[in-house]
DSSP file (Angstrom, degrees, kcal/mol; ACC not computed):
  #  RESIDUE AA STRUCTURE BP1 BP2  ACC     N-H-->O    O-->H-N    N-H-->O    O-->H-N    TCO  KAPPA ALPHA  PHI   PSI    X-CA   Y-CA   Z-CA
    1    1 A X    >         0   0    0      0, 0.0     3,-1.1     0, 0.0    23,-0.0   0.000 360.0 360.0 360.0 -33.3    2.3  -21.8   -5.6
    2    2 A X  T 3   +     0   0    0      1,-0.2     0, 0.0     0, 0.0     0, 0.0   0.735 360.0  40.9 -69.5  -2.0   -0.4  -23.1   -7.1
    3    3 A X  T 3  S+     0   0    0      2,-0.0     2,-1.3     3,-0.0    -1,-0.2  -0.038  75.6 145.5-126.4  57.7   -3.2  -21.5   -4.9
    4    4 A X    <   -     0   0    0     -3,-1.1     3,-0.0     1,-0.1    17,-0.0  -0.576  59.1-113.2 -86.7 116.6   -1.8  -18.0   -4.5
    5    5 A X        -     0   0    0     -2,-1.3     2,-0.2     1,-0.1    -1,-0.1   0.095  38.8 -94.8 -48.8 177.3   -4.2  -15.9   -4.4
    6    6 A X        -     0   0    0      1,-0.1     3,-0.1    -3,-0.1    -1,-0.1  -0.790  26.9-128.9-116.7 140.7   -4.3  -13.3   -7.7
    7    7 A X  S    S+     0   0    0     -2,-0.2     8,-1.2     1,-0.2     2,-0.4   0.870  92.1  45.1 -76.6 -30.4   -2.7  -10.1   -7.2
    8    8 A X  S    S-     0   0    0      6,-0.2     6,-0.2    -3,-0.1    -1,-0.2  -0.929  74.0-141.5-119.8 132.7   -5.7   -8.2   -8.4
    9    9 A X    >   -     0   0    0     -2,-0.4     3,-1.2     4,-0.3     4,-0.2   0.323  56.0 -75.0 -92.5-166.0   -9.3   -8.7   -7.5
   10   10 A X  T 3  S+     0   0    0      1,-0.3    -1,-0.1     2,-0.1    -2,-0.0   0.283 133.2  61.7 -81.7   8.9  -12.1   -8.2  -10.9
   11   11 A X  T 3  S-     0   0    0      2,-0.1    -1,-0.3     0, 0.0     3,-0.1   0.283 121.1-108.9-126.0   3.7  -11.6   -4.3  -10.5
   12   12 A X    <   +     0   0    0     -3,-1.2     2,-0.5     1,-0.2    -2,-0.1   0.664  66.6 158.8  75.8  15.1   -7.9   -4.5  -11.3
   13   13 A X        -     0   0    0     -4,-0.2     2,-0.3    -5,-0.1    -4,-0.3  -0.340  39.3-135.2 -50.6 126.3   -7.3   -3.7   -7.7
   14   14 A X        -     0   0    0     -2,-0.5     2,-0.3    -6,-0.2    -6,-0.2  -0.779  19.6-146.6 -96.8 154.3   -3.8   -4.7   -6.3
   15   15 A X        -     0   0    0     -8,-1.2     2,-0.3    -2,-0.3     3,-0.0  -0.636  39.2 -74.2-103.3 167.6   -4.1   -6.5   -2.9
   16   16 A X        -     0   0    0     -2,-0.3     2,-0.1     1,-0.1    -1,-0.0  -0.641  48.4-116.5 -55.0 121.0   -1.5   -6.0   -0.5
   17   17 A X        -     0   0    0     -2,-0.3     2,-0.1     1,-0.1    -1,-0.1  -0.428  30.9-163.1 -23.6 119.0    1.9   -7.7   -0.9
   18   18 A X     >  -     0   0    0     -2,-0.1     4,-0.6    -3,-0.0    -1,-0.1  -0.296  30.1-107.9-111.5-150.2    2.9  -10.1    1.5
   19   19 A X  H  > S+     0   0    0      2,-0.2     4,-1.6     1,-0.1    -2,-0.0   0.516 116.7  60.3-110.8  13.9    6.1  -11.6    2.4
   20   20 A X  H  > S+     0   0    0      1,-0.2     4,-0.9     2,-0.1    -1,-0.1   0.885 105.2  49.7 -91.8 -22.6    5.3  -14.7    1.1
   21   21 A X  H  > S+     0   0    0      2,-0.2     4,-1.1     3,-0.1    -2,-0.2   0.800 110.2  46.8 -52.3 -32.1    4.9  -13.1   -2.3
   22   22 A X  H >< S+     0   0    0     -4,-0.6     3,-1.7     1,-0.3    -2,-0.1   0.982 109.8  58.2 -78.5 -38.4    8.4  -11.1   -2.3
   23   23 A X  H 3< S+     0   0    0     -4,-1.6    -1,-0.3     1,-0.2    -2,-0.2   0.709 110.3  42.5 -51.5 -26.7    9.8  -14.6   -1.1
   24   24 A X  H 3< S+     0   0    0     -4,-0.9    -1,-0.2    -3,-0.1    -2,-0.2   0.268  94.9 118.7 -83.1  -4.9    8.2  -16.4   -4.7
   25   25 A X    <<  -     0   0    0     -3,-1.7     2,-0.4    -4,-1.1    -3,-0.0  -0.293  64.3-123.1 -53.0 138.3    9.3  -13.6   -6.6
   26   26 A X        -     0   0    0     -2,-0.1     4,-0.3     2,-0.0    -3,-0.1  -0.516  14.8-130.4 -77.9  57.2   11.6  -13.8   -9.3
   27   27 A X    >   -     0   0    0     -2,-0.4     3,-3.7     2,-0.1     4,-0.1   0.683  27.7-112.0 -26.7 135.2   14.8  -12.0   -9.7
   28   28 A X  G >  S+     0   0    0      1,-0.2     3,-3.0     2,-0.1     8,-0.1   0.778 110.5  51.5   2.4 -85.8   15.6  -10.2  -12.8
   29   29 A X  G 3  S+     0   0    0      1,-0.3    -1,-0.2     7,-0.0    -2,-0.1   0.366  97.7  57.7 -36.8 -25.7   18.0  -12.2  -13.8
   30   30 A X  G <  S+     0   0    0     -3,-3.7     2,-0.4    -4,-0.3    -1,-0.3   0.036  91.8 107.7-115.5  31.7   16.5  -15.4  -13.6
   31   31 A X  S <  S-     0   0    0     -3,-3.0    -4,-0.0     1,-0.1     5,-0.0  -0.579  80.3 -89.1 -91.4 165.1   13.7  -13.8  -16.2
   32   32 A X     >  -     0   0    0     -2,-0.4     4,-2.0     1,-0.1     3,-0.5  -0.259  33.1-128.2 -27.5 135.7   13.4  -14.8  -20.0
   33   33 A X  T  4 S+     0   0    0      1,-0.3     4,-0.2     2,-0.2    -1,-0.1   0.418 114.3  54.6 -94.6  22.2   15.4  -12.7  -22.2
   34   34 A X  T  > S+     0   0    0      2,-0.1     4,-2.2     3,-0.1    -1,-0.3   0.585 113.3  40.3-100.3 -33.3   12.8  -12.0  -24.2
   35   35 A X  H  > S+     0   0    0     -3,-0.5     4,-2.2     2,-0.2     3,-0.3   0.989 115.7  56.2 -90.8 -72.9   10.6  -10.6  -20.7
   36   36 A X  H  X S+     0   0    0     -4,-2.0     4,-3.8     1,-0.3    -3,-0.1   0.939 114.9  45.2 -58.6 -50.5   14.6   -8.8  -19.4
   37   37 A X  H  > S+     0   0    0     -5,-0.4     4,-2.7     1,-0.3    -1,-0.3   0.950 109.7  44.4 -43.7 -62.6   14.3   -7.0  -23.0
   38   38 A X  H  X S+     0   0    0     -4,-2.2     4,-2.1    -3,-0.3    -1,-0.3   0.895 115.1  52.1 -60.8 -28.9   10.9   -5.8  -23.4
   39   39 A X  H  X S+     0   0    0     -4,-2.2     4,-1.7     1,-0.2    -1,-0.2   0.812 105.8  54.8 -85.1 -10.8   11.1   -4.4  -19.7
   40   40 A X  H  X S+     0   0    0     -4,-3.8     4,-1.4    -5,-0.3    -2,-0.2   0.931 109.5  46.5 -73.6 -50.0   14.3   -2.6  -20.5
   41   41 A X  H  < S+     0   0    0     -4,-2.7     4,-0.3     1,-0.2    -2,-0.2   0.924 111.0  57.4 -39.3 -52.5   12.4   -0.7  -23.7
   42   42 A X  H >< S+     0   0    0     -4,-2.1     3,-2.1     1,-0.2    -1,-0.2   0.863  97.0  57.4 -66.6 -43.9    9.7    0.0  -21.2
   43   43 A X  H 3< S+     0   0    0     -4,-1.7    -1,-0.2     1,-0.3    -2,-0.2   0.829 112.3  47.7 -42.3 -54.9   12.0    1.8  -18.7
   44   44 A X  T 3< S+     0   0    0     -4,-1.4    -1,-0.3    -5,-0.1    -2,-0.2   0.642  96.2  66.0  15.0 -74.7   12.7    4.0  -21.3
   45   45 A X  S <  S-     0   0    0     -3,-2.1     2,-0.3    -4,-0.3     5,-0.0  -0.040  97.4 -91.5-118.6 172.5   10.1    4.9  -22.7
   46   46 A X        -     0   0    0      1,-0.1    -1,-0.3    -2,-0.1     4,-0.2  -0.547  51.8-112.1 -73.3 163.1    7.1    7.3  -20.8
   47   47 A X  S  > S+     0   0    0     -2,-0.3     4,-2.1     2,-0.2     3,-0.5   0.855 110.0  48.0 -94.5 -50.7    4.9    4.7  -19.4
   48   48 A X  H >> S+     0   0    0      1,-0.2     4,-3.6     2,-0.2     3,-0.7   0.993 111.5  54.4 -41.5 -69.9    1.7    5.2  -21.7
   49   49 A X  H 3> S+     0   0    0      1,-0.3     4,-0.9     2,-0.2    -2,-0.2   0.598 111.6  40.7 -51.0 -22.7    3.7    5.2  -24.6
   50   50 A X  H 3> S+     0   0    0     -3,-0.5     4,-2.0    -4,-0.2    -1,-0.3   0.694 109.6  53.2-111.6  -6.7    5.2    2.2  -24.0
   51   51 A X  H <X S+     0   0    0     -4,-2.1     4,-1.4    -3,-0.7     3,-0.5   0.952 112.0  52.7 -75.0 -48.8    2.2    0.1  -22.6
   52   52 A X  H  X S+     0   0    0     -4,-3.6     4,-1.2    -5,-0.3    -2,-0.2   0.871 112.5  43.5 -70.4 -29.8    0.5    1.2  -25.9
   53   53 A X  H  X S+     0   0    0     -4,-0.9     4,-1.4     2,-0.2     3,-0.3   0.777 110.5  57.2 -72.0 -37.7    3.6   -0.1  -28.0
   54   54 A X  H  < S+     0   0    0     -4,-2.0     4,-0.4    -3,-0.5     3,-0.2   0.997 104.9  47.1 -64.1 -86.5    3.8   -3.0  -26.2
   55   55 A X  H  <>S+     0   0    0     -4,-1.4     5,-1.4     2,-0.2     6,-0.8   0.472 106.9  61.8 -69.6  13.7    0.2   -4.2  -26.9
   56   56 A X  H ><5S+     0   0    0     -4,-1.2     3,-2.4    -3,-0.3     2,-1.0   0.961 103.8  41.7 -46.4 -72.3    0.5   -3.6  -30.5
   57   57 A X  T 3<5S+     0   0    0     -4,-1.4    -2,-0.2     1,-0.4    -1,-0.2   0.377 122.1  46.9 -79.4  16.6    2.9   -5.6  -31.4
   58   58 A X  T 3 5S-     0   0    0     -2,-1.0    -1,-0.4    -4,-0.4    -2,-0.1   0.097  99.0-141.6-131.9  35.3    1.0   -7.9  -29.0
   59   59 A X  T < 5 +     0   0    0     -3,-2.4    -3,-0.2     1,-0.1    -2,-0.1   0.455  63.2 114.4 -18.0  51.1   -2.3   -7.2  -30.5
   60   60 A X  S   <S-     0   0    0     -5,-1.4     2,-0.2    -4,-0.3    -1,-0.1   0.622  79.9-101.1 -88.5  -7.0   -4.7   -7.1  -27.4
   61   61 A X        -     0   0    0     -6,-0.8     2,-0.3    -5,-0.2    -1,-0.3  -0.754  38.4 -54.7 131.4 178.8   -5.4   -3.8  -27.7
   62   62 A X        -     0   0    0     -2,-0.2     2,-0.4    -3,-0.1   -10,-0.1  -0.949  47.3-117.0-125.0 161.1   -4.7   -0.1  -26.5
   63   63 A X              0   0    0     -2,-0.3   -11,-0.1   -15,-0.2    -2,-0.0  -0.600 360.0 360.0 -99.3 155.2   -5.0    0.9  -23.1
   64   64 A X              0   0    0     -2,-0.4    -1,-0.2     0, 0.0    -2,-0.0   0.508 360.0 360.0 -90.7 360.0   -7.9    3.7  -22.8
């Protein structure tokens, strides 16, 4: 795992998925419950609305 290539190149490109990614994936379940939480709010929410709420309170910024 440590030289797994980065899912998106310096233009926020996603690469193609392979199956050795879905195989290193993580299930829900077996996330934080701080990480299960925030992604239930986001499903929620419209998707703008909730990326910008999410990086307030994480102060990195808003997305443009």
């Amino acid at each position: 795992m440590a030289n797994r290539k980065p899912l998106t190149d310096s233009e926020g490109e996603v690469r193609e998925l392979t199956s050795r990614d879905a195989a290193e994936a993580a299930p829900f379940s077996a996330l934080p419950e701080a990480e299960r939480k925030m992604l239930r709010a986001l499903q929620k929410r419209e998707p703008k609305e909730a990326l910008r709420s999410w990086l307030s309170k994480h102060k990195t910024g808003a997305p443009r």
